[in-house]
N, C-alpha and C positions, 0 to 999 in steps of 0.2 A: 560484798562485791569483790570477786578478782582482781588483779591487775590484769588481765585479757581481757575481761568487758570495758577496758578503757582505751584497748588497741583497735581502732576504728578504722586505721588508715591501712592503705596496702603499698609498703613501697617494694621494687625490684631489687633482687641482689646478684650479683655472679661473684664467684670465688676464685681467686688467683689459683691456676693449677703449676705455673711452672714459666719459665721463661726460654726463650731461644735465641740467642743472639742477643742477650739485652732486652729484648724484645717481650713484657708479659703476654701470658695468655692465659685464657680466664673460663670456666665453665659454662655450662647453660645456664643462661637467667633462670630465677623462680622468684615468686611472690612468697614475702611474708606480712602477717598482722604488727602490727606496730602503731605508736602514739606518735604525730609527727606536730614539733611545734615548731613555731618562728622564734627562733630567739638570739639577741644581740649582744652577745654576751661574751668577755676576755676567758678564754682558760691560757692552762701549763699545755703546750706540748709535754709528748714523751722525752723530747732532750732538755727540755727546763724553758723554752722561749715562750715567751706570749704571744696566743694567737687571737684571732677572731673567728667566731663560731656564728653562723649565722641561723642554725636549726639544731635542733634535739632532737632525737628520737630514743623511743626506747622500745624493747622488742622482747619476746623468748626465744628470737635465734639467733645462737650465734654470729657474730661479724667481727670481723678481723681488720687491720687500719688497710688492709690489703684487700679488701672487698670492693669491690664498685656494688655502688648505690644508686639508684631511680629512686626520686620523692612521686608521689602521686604527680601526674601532671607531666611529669618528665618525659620527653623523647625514649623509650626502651630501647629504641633500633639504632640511636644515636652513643655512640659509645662516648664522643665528648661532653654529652650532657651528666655523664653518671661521674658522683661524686665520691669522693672518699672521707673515712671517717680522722677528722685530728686527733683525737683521744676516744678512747674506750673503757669501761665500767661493770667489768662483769657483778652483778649482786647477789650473792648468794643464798638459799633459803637459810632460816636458822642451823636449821641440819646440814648444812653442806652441802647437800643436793641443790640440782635446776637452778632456779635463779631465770633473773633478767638479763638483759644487754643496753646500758644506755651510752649512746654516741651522739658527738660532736661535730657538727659538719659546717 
């Protein structure tokens, strides 16, 4: 079995294109597959602090701590409801190639 036949869920992404004035702006939504769980869990930020993580997800696309994220269920049209990722995990196949993405939100 894959790691794709375990990506059941569909969450929303938009990618930071640039900013204006301070101000981000962000591409057109699109749906990716991904494993979305609940989980309560302390990680490391990327500057060393402890946070709380309240979901995991893991995916094969790309996301960046700079993405907005829609969990399934989310508002899409609601830009306050999309969350951003604490930490990120690229995994890479044996070879080097592809890989996963698992994030922390």
């Amino acid at each position: 079995m894959s790691l794709a036949e375990y990506m059941t869920d569909t969450i929303t992404l938009a990618d930071r294109t640039g900013a204006t004035g301070g101000t981000p702006s962000f591409g057109a939504q699109y749906a990716a597959a991904a494993r979305v769980e609940a989980s309560d869990k302390k990680i490391l930020g990327t500057d060393g602090n402890e946070l709380q993580a309240e979901h995991a997800i893991v995916t094969e696309t790309e996301i960046k701590t700079t993405t907005r994220i829609w969990l399934p269920g989310d508002d899409t049209a609601d830009n306050t409801a999309a969350r951003r990722a604490l930490r990120i995990k690229h995994a890479r196949e044996a070879d080097g190639s592809g890989g996963h993405y698992e994030a922390w939100l």
